[in-house]
C-alpha positions in Angstrom: 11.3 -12.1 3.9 9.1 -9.7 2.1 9.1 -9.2 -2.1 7.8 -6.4 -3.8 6.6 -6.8 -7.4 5.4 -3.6 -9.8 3.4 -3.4 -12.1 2.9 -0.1 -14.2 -0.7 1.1 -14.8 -1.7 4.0 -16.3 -1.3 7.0 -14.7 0.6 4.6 -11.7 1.6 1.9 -10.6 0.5 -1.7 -8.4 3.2 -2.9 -5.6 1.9 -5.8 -4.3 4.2 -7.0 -1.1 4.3 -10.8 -0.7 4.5 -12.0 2.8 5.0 -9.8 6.2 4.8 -6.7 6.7 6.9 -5.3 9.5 9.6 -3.2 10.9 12.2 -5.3 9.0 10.7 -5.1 5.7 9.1 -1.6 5.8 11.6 0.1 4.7 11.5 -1.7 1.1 8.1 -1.0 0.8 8.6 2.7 1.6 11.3 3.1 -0.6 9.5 1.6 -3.5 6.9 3.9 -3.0 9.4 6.9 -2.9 10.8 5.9 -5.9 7.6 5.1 -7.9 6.6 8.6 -6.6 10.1 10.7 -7.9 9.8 9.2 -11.1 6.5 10.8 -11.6 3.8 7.8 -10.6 0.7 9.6 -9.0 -1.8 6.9 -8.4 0.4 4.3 -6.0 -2.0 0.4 -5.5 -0.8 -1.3 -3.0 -2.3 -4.8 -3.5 -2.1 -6.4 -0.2 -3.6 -10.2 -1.6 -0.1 -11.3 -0.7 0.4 -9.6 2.4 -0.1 -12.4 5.0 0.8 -10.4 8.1 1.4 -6.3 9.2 2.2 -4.9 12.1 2.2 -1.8 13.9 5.5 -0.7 11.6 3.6 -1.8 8.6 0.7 0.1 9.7 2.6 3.0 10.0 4.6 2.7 6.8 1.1 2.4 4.7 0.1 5.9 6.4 3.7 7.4 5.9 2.9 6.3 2.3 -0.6 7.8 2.1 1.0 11.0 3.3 4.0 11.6 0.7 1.6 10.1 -2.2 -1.1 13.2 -1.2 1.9 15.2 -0.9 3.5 14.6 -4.4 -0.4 15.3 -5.8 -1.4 12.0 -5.4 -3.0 9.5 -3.7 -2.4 5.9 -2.2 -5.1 3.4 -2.1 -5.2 -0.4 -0.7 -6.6 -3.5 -2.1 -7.9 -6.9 -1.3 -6.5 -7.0 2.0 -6.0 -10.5 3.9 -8.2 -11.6 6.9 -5.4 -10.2 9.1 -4.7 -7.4 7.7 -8.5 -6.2 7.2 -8.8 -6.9 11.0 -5.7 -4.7 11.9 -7.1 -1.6 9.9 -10.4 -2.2 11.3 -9.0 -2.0 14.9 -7.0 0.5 14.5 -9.5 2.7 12.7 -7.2 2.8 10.0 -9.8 1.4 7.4 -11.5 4.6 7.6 -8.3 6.5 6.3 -7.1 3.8 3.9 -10.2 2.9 2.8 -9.2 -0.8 1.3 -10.6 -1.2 -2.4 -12.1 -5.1 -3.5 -9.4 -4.6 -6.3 -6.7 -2.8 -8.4 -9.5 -2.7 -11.2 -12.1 -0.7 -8.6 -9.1 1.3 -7.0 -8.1 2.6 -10.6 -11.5 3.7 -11.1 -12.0 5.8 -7.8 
């Protein structure tokens, strides 16, 4: 089972998922993000220190993310990920896109 805290920042917010990220809990994450975006957030961290596994699904729901953050004006921007997780965004290139931050403090200042 996957939680998602929020934290408010300014001009944003922080989710940090706790746990695994996969096709059974990617659809909280996704809706938090929607949500965060509707009410007017812009700048959406996802602080993945907690994160101790993604897959594929998770991969994907991080780009679907990106996409309707840059869409709403915005942007979406990674930090700290886990060993496992940096490896999977490495291998699939992803890193490049994503572009994971050391953290929330250097991805608020980008």
């Amino acid at each position: 089972m996957m939680t998602v805290t929020v934290e408010t920042v300014e001009g944003g917010c922080v989710l940090s998922p706790q746990g695994r990220l996969t096709v059974v809990s990617t659809p909280q994450l996704r809706d938090e993000v929607s949500a965060r975006l509707a009410a007017g957030d812009r700048l959406i961290v996802v602080d993945l220190s907690g994160t101790t596994f993604v897959d594929s699904s998770g991969l994907g729901a991080l780009v679907s993310c990106l996409k309707s953050a840059r869409q709403a004006g915005g942007d979406l921007r990674l930090v700290a990920p886990t060993e496992q997780v940096s490896m999977v965004l490495r291998l699939t290139n992803l890193d490049r896109i994503l572009k994971p931050r050391a953290s929330v403090a250097a991805a608020l200042d980008d």
